[in-house]
C-alpha positions as a LaTeX table, in Angstrom:
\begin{tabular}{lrrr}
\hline
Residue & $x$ (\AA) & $y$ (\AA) & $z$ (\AA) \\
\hline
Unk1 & 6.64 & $-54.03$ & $-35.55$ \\
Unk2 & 9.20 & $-56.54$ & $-34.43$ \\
Unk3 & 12.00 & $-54.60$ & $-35.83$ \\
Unk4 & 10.19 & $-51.41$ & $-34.02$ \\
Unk5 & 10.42 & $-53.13$ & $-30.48$ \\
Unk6 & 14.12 & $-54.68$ & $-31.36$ \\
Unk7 & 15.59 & $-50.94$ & $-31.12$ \\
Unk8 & 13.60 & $-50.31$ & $-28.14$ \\
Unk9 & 16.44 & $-52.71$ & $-26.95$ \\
Unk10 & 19.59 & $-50.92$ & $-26.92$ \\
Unk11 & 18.96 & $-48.46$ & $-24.49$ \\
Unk12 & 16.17 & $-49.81$ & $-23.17$ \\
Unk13 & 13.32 & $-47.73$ & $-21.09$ \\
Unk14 & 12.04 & $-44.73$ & $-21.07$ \\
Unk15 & 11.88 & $-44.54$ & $-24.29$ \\
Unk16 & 13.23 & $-41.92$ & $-26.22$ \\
Unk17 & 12.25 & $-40.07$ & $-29.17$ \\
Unk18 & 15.85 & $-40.80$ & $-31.24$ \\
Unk19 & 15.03 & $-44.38$ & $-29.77$ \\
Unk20 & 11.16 & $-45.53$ & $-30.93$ \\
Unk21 & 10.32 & $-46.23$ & $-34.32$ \\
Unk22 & 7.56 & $-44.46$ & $-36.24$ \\
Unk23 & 5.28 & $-47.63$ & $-36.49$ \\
Unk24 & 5.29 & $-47.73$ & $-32.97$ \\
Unk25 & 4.67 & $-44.25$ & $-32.08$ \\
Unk26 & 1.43 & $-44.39$ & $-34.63$ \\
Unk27 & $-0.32$ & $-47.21$ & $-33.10$ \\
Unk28 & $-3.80$ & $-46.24$ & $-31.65$ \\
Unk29 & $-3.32$ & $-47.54$ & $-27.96$ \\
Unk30 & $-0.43$ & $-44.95$ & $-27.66$ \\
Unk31 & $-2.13$ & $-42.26$ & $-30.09$ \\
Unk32 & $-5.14$ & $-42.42$ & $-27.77$ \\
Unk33 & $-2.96$ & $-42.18$ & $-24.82$ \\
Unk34 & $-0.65$ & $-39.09$ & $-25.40$ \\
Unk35 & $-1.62$ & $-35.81$ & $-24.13$ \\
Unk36 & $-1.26$ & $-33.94$ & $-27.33$ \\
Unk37 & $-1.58$ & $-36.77$ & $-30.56$ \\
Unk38 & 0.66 & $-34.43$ & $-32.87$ \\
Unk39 & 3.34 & $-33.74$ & $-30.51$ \\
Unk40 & 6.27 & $-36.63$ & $-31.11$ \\
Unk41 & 7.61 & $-36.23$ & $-27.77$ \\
Unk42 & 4.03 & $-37.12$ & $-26.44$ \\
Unk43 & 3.58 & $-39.93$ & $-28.00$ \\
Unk44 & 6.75 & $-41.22$ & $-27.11$ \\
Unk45 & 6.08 & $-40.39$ & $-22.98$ \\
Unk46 & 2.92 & $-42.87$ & $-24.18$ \\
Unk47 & 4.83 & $-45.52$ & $-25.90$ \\
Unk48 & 6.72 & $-45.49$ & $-22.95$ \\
Unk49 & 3.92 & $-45.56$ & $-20.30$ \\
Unk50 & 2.24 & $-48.22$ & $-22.53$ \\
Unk51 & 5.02 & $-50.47$ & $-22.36$ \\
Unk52 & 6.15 & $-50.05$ & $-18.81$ \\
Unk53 & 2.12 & $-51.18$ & $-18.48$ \\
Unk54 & 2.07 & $-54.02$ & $-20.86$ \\
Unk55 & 5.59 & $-55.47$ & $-19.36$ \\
Unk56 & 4.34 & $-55.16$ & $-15.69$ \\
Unk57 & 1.58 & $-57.26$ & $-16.63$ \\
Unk58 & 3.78 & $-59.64$ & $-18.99$ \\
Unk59 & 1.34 & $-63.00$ & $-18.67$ \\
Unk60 & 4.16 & $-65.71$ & $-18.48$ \\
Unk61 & 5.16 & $-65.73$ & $-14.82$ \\
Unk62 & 8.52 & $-67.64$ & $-15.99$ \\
Unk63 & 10.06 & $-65.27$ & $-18.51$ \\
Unk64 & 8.18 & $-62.22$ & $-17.20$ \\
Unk65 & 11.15 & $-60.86$ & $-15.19$ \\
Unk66 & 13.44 & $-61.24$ & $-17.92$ \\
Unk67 & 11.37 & $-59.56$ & $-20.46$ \\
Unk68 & 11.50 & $-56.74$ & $-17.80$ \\
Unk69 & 14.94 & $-56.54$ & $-17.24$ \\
Unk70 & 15.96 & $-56.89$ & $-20.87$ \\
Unk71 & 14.16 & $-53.35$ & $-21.45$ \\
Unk72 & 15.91 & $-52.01$ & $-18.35$ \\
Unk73 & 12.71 & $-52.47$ & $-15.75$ \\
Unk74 & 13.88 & $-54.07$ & $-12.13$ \\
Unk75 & 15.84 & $-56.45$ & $-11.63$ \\
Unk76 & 17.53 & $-54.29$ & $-14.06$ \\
Unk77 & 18.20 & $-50.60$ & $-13.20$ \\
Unk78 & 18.38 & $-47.62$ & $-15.22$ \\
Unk79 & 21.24 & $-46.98$ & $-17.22$ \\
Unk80 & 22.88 & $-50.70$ & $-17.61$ \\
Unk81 & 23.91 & $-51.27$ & $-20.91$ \\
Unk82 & 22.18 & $-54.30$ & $-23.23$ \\
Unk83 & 24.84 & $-56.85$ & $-22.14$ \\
Unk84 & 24.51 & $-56.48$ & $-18.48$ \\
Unk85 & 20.41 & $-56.77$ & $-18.72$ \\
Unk86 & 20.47 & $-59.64$ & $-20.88$ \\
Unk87 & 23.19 & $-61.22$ & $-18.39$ \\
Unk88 & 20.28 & $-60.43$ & $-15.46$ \\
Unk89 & 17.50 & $-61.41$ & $-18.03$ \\
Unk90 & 19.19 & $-64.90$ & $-18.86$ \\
Unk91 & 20.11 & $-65.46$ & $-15.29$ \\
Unk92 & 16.28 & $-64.52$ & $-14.14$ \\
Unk93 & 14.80 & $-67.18$ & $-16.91$ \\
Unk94 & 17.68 & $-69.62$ & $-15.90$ \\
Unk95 & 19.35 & $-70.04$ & $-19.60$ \\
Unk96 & 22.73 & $-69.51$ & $-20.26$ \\
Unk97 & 23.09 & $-66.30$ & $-21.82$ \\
Unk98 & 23.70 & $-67.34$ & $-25.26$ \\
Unk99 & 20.84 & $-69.73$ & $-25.16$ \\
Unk100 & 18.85 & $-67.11$ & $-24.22$ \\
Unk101 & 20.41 & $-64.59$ & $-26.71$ \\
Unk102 & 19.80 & $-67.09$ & $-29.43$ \\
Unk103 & 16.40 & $-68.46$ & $-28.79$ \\
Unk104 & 14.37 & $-66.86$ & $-26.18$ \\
Unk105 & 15.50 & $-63.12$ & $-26.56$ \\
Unk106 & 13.64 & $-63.63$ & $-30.17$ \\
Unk107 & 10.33 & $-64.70$ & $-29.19$ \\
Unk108 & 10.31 & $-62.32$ & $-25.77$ \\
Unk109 & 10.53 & $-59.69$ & $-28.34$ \\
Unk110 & 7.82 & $-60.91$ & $-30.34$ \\
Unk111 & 5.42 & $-61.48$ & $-27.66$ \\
Unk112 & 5.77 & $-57.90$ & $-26.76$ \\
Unk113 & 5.31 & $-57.03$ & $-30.47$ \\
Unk114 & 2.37 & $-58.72$ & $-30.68$ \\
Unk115 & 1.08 & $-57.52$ & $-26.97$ \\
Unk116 & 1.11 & $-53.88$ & $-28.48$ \\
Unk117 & $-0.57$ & $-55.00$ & $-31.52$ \\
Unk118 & $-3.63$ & $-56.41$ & $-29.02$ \\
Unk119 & $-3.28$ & $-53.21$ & $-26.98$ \\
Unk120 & $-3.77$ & $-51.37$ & $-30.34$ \\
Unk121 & $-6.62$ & $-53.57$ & $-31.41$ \\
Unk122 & $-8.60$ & $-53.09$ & $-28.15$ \\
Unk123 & $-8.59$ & $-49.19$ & $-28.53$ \\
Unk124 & $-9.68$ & $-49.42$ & $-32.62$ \\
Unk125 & $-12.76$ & $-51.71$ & $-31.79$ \\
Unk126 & $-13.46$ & $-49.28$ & $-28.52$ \\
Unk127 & $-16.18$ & $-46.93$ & $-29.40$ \\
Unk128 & $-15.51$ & $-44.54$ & $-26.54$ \\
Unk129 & $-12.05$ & $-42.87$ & $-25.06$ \\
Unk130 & $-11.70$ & $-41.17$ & $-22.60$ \\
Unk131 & $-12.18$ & $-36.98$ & $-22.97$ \\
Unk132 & $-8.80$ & $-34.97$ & $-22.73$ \\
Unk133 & $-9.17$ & $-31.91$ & $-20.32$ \\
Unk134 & $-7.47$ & $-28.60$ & $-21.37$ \\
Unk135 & $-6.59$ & $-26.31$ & $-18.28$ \\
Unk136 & $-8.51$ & $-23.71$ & $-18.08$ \\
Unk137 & $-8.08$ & $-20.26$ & $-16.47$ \\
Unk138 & $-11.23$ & $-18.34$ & $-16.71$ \\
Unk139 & $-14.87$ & $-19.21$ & $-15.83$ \\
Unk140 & $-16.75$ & $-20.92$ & $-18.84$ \\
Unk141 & $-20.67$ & $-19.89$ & $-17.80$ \\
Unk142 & $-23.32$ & $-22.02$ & $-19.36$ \\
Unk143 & $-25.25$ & $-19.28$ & $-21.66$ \\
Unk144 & $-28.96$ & $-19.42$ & $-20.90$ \\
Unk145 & $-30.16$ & $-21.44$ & $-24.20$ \\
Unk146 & $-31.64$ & $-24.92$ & $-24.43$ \\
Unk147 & $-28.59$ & $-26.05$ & $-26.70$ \\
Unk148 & $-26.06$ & $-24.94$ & $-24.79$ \\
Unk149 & $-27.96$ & $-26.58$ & $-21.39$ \\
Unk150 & $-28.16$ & $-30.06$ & $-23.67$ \\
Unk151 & $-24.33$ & $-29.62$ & $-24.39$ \\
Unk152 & $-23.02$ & $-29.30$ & $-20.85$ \\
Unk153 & $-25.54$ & $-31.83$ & $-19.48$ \\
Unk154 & $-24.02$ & $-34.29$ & $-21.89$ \\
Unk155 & $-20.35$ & $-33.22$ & $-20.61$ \\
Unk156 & $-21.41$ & $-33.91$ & $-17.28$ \\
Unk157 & $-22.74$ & $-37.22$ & $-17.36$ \\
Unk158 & $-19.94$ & $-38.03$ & $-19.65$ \\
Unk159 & $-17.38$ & $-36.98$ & $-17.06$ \\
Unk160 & $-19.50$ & $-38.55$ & $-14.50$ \\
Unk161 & $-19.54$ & $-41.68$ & $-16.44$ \\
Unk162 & $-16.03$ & $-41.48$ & $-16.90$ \\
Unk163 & $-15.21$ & $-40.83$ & $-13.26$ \\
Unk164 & $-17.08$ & $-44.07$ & $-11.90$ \\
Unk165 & $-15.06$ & $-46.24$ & $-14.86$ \\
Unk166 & $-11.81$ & $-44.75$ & $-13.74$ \\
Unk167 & $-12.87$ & $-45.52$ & $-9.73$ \\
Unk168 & $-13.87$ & $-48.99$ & $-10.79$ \\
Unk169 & $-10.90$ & $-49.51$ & $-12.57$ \\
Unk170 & $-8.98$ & $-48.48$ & $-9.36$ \\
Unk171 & $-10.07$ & $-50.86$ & $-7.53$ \\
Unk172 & $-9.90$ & $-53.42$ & $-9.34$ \\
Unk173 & $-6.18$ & $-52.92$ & $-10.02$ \\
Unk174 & $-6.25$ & $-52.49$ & $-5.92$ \\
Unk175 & $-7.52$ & $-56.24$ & $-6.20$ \\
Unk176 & $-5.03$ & $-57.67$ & $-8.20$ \\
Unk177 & $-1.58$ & $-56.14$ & $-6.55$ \\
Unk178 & $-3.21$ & $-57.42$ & $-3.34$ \\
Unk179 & $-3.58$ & $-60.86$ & $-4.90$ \\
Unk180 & 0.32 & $-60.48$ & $-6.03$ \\
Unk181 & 1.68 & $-59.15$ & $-2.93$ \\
Unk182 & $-0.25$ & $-62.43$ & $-0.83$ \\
Unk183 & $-1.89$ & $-59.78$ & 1.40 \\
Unk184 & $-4.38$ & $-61.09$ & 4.05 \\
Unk185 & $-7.60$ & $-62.69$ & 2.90 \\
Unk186 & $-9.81$ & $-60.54$ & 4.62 \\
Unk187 & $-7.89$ & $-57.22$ & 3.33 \\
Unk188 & $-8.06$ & $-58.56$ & $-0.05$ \\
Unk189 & $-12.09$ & $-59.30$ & 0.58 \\
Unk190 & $-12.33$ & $-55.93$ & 1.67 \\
Unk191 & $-10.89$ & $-54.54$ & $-1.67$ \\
Unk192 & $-13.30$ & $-56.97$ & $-3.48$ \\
Unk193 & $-15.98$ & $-55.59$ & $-2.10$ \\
Unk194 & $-15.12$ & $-52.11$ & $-2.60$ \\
Unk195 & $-14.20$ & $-53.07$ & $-6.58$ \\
Unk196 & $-17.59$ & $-54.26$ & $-6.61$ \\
Unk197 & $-19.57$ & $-51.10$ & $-5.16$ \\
Unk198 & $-17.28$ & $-48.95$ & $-7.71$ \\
Unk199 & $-18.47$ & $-51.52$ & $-10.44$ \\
Unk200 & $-21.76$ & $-51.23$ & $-10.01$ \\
Unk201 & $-21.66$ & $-47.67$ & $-9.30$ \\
Unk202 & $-20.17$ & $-47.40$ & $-13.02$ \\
Unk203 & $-22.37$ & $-49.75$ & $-14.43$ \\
Unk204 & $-25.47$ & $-47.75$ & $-13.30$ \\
Unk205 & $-24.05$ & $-44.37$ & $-14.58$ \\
Unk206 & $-23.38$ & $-46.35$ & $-18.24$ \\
Unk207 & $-26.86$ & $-47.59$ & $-18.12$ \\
Unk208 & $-27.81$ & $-43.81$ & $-17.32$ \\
Unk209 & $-25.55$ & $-42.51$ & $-20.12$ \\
Unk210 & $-26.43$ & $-44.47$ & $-23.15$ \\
Unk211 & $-30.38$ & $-44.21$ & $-21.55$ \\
Unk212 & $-30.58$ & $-40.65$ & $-21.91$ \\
Unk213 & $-27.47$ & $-40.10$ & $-24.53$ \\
Unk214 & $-26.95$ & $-42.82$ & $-27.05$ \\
Unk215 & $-30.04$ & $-45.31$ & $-27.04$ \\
Unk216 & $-28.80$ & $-46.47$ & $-30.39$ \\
Unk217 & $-24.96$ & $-46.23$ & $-29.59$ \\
Unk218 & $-22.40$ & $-48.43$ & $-30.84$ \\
Unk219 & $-21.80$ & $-49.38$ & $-26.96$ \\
Unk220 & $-24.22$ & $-50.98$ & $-24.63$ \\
Unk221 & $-23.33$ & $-50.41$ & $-21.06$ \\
Unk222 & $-21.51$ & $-53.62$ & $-20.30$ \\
Unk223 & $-19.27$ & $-53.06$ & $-22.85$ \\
Unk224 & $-18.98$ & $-49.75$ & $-21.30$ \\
Unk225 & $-18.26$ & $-50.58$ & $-17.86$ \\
Unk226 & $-15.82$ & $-53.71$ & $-19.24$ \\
Unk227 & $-13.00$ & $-50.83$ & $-19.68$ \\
Unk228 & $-12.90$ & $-50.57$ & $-16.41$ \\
Unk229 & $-11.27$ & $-54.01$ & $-16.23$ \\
Unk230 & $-11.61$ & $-57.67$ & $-15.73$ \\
Unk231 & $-14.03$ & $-59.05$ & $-13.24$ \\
Unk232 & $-15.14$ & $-62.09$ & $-12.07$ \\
Unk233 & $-17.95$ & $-63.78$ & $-14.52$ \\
Unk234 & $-21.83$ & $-62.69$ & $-13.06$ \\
Unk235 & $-25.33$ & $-63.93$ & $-14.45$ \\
Unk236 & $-27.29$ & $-61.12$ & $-16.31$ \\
Unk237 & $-29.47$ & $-61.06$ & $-12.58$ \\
Unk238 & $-26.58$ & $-61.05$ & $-10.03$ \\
Unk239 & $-25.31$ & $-57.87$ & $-12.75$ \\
Unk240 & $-28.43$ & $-56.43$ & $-12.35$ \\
Unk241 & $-28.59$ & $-56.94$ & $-8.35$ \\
Unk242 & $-25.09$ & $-55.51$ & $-7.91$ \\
Unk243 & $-26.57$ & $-52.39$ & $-10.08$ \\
Unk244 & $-29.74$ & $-51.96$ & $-8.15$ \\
Unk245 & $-27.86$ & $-51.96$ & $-5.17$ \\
Unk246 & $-25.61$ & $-49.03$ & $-6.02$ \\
Unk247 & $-27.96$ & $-46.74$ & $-8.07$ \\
Unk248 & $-28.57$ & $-43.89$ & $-6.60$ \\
Unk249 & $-25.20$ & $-42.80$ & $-5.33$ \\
Unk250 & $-25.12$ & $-45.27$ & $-2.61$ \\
Unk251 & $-22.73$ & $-44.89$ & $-0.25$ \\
Unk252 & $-20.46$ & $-48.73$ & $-0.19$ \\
Unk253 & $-22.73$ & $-48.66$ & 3.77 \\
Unk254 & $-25.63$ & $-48.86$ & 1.83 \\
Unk255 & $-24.29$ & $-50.96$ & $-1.16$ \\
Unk256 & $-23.45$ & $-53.57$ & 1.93 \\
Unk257 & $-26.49$ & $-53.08$ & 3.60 \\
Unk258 & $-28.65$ & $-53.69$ & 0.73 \\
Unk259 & $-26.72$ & $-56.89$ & $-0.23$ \\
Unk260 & $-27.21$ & $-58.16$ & 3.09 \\
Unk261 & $-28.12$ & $-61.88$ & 2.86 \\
Unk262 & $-27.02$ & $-62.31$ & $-0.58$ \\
Unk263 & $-24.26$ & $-64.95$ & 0.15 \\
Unk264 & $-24.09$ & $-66.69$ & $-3.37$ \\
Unk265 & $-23.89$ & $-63.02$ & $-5.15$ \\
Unk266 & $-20.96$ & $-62.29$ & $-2.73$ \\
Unk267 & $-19.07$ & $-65.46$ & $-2.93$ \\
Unk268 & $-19.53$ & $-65.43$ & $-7.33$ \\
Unk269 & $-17.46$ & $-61.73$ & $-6.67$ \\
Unk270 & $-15.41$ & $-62.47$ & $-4.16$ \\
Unk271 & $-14.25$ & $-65.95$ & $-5.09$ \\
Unk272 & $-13.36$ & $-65.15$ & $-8.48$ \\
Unk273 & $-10.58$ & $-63.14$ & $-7.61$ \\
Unk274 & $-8.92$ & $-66.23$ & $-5.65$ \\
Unk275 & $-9.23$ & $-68.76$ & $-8.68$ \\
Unk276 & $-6.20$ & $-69.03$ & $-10.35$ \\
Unk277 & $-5.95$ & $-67.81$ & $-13.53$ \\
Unk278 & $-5.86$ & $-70.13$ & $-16.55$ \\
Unk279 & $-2.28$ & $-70.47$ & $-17.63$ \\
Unk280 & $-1.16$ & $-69.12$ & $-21.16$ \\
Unk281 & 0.03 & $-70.96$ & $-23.89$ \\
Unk282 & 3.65 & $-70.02$ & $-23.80$ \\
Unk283 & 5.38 & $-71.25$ & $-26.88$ \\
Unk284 & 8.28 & $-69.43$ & $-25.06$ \\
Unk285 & 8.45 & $-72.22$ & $-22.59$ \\
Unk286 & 7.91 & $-74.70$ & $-24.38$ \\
Unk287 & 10.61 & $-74.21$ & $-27.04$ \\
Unk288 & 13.53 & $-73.74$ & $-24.29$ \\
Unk289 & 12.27 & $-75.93$ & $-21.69$ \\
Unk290 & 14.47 & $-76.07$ & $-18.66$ \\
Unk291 & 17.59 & $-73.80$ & $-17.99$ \\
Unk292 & 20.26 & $-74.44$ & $-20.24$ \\
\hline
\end{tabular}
């Protein structure tokens, strides 16, 4: 795997199919994420999306911009050659360049090794992905038989299902580059409490889905609506309130409106965003230390 993300190094991003390594292209996270699984170019546009995503959200704010740059992502820009990115990677982690060559380059490369290997774990213990849509260019009617009403009533609440994760998920990502980019408290509130509404919203459409659809599933509608994305930690009764208070379609008017009062509830959600986050080990840091 190592070896796999090593090559990924000499021309850097996008990746290319001449350029990625069969171990990496066969890994479930980018498997699961290519529009056509047997297609080798596919995969590869996935690798490629999968590690544009997995560098952007690189967890050790010191080295982060140099793991970016050495793979050709800002401050590096598209078609530099390996020397000149490591020469802006080294410069952005503030080591000489053949400190950095020598003994951070090594174990930047292994931390994104090992962050595809997570991203690849994460989809194998998922039970649920996503549906792929297929274009399609004529009408599909529903024929007028009980087993064909019981298969397109499971397609829709799947999609709808899938539609309030995917909202959720939204804005929750809205959250967090708001966070990044120090936007104005209140805006970043704002978001919050839209990321909420879409939570619940997609909380009450998993509890609706494995209800009527998989009672006995292997996935219980937290873990469902937890692939939307991180939020901040709730009791099992502020979940439930939040849920209540969306059911039903409810517009994010009514979502306020019916949390109107609940000032603990809001602060938990709302407050969590602003705590910092708990700093990673990084073994990268403290191996190197200061700039050399």
């Amino acid at each position: 795997m190592v070896a796999g993300v090593q090559g990924l190094l000499k021309r850097g991003l996008p990746v290319t199919p001449a350029g990625a390594d069969a171990a990496l292209l066969d890994l479930r996270g980018v498997v699961a994420r290519a529009v056509d699984p047997a297609d080798e170019a596919s995969r590869t546009a996935a690798l490629d999306g999968t590690l544009r995503g997995l560098l952007a959200r690189f967890d050790d704010a010191r080295y982060a911009p140099a793991a970016r740059a050495l793979f050709g992502l800002p401050p590096a820009e598209p078609g530099q050659n390996l020397t000149v990115r490591r020469e802006l990677a080294a410069k952005a982690a503030g080591h000489e360049v053949h400190h950095f060559r020598k003994r951070v380059e090594p174990k930047l490369i292994e931390k994104v090794a090992w962050e595809l290997l997570a991203d690849a774990d994460r989809f194998t213990r998922s039970a649920l992905i996503a549906p792929r849509l297929a274009p399609v260019t004529t009408r599909q009617p529903v024929s007028a038989d009980p087993f064909a009403w019981e298969v397109a009533e499971h397609e829709e609440q799947l999609s709808r299902l899938w539609s309030a994760l995917y909202a959720a998920r939204a804005e929750l990502l809205a959250v967090e580059r708001l966070i990044s980019l120090e936007a104005d408290r209140m805006d970043i509130i704002q978001t919050a409490v839209t990321a909420a509404w879409r939570w619940a919203a997609a909380r009450a459409e998993a509890i609706s889905y494995t209800t009527a659809f998989a009672p006995d599933g292997d996935a219980s509608p937290d873990e469902l609506v937890a692939l939307a994305g991180w939020t901040p930690a709730l009791t099992a009764p502020q979940a439930s309130r939040l849920t209540e208070a969306a059911a039903g379609g409810a517009s994010r008017e009514q979502f306020v409106a019916a949390l109107h009062g609940e000032t603990g509830l809001g602060n938990t959600w709302t407050e969590g965003f602003f705590a910092r986050p708990a700093a990673p080990d990084s073994s990268i840091e403290q191996e190197n230390g200061s700039a050399s």
